[in-house]
C-alpha positions as CSV (number, residue, x, y, z in Angstrom):
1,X,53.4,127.4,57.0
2,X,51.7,124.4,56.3
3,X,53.9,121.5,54.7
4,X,51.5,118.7,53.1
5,X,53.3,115.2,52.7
6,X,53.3,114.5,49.4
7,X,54.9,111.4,46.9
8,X,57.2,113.0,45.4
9,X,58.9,114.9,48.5
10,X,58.7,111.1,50.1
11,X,60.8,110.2,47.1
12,X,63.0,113.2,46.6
13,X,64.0,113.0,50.4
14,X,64.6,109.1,49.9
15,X,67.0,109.4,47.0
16,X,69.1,111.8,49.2
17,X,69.6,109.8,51.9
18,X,70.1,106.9,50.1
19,X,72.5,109.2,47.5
20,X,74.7,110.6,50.6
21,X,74.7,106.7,52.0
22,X,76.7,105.7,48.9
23,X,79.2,108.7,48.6
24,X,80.2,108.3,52.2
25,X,80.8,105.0,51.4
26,X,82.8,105.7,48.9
27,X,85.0,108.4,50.3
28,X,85.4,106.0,53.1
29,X,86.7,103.6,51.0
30,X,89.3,105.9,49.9
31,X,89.8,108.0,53.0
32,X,90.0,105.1,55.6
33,X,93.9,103.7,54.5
34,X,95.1,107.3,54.8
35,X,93.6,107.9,57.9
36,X,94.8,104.7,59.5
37,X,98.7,105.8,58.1
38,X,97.7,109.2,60.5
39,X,96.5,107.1,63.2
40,X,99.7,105.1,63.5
41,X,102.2,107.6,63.0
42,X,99.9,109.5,65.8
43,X,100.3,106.3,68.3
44,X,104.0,105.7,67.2
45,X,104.9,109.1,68.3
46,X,103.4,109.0,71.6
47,X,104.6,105.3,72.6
48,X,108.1,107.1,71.2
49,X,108.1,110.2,73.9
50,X,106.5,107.3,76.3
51,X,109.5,105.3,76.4
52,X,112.1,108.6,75.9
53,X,110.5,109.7,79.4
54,X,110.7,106.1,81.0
55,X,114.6,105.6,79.8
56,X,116.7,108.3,81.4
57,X,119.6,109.4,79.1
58,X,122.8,108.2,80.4
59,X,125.7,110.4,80.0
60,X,128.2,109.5,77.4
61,X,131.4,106.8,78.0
62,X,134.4,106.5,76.5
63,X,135.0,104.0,74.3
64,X,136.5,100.8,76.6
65,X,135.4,102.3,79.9
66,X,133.5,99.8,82.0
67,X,130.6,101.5,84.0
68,X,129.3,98.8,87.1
69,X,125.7,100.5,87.9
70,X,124.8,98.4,90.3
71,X,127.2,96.2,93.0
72,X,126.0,92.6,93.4
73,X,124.9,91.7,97.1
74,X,127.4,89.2,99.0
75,X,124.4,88.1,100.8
76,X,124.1,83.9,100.3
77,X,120.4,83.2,101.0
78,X,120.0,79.8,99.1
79,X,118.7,77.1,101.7
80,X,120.6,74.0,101.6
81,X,118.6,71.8,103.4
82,X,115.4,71.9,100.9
83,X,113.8,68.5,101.1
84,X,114.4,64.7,101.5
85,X,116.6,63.1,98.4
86,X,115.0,59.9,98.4
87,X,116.6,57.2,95.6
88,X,115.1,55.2,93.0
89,X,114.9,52.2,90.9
90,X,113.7,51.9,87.5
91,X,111.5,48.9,87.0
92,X,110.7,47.4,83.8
């Protein structure tokens, strides 16, 4: 088959194109907020199991009950000699 080029195809193909430019632009108008909802229930839900898997569960206290997880370390290692203290005067 031979397919000549003729105005009128030119045109006819031109109208589509530029016909399915402007209804994809308008869908996307109307398509886009709902699909950006999706998108961040989508992320919401992952960061959610994300941080369920970081945080282990700890098991339940009674009400009052003090838990100490960790013990503070006796261990002093502050230096007390830092630097020279030298006084001043203001002058004015």
């Amino acid at each position: 088959m031979i397919y000549t080029l003729s105005v009128v195809g030119v045109a006819r193909t031109l109208i589509w194109i530029i016909a399915i430019y402007f209804i994809v632009k308008i869908l996307s108008r109307f398509l886009t907020p709902f699909l950006m909802k999706y998108a961040a229930k989508k992320m919401e839900q992952r960061f959610g199991q994300q941080f369920n898997t970081q945080q282990p569960q700890r098991p339940k206290q009674k009400e009052g009950e003090t838990v100490i997880d960790k013990m503070p370390s006796n261990t002093n290692n502050s230096n007390k000699k830092v630097g020279e203290y030298i006084d001043y005067e203001e002058i004015d």
